[in-house]
C-alpha positions as CSV (number, residue, x, y, z in Angstrom):
1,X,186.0,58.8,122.3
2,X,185.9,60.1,118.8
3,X,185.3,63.4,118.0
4,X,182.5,64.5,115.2
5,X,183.1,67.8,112.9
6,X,180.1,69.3,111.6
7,X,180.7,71.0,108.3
8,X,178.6,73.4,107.1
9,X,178.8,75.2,103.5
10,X,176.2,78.1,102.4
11,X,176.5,80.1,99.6
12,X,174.1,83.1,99.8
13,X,173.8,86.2,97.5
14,X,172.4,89.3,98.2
15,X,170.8,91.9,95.9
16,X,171.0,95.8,97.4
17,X,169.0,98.8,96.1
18,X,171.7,100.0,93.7
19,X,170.9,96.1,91.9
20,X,174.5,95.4,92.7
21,X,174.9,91.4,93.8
22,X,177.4,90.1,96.5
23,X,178.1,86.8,96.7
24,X,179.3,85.4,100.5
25,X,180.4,81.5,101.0
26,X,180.3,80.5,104.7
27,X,182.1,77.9,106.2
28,X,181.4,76.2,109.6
29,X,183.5,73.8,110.8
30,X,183.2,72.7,114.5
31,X,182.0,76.4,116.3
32,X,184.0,78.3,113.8
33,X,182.9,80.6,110.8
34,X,184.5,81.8,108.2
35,X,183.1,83.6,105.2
36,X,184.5,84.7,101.8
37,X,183.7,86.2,98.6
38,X,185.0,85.7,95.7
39,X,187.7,87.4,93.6
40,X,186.1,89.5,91.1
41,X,187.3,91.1,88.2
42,X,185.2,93.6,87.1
43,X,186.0,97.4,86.7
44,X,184.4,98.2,90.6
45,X,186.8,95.3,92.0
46,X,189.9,96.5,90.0
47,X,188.9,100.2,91.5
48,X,188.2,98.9,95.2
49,X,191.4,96.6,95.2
50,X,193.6,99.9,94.0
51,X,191.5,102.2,96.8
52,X,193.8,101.8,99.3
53,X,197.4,102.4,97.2
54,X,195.8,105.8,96.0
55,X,194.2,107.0,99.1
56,X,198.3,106.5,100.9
57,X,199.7,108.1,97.9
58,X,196.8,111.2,98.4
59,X,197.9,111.5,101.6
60,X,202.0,111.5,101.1
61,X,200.7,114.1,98.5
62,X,199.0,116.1,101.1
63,X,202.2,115.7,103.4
64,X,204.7,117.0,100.4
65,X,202.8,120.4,100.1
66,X,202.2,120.9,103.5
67,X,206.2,120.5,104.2
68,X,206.6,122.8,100.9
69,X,204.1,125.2,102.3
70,X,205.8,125.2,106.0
71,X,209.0,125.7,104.5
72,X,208.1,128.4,102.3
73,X,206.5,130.4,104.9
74,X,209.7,129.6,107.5
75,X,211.8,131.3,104.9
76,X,209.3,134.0,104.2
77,X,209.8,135.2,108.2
78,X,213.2,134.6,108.4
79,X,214.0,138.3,107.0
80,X,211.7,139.5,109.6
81,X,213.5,137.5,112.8
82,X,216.6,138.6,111.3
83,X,215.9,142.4,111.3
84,X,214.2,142.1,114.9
85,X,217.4,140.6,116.7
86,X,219.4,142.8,114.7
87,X,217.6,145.6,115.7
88,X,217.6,144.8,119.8
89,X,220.9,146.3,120.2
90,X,220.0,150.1,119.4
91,X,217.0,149.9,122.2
92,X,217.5,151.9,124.8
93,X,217.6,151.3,127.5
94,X,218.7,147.5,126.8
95,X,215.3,145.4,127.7
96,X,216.6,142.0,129.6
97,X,213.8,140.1,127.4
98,X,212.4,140.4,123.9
99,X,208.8,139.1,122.0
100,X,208.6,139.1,118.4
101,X,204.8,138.9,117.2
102,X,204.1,137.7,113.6
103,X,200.6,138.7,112.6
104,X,199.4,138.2,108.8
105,X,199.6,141.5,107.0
106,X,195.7,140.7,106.6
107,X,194.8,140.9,110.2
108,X,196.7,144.0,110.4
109,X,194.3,147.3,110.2
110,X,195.3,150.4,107.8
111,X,198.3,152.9,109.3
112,X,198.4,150.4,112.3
113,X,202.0,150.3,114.2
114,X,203.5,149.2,117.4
């Protein structure tokens, strides 16, 4: 028996509060739907289309100075590490373990020592 395909075209367009118009084409063929919109060219499509580009390239920015600002503060404690394991060897007597605790100079009250 021969098959029928009901096709089904409607172009509506829609006017928000900001008096902006979109323009959606629906297609039904069958049980399916599709719907499209045009390509437009003005200066809000040519900043939408870019949106994503710039929002990964904010983000690798935001990754580049994090890294910077990790490393920078690695190498800002490795001076203190180093003096810390070289100063184990002259406790006495010998302590079997050792904890180094970094604490921001900040959080640190006035005359303050261990």
């Amino acid at each position: 028996s021969p098959q029928a395909s009901i096709n089904i075209t409607n172009n509506t367009t829609n006017v928000n509060s900001n008096n902006t118009a979109t323009i959606t084409k629906t297609n039904t063929v069958g049980s399916h739907t599709t719907m499209t919109s045009p390509k437009l060219t003005s200066p809000l499509a040519e900043h939408l289309s870019t949106l994503p580009q710039r929002m990964r390239e904010a983000k690798q920015s935001q990754l580049t100075r994090q890294e910077y600002n990790d490393f920078q503060l690695v190498t800002s404690m490795i001076p203190l590490i180093e003096a810390f394991l070289l100063r184990l060897p002259d406790i006495q007597p010998h302590p079997s373990r050792a904890e180094l605790t970094l604490v921001p100079l900040s959080a640190v009250p006035l005359g303050w020592e261990l």
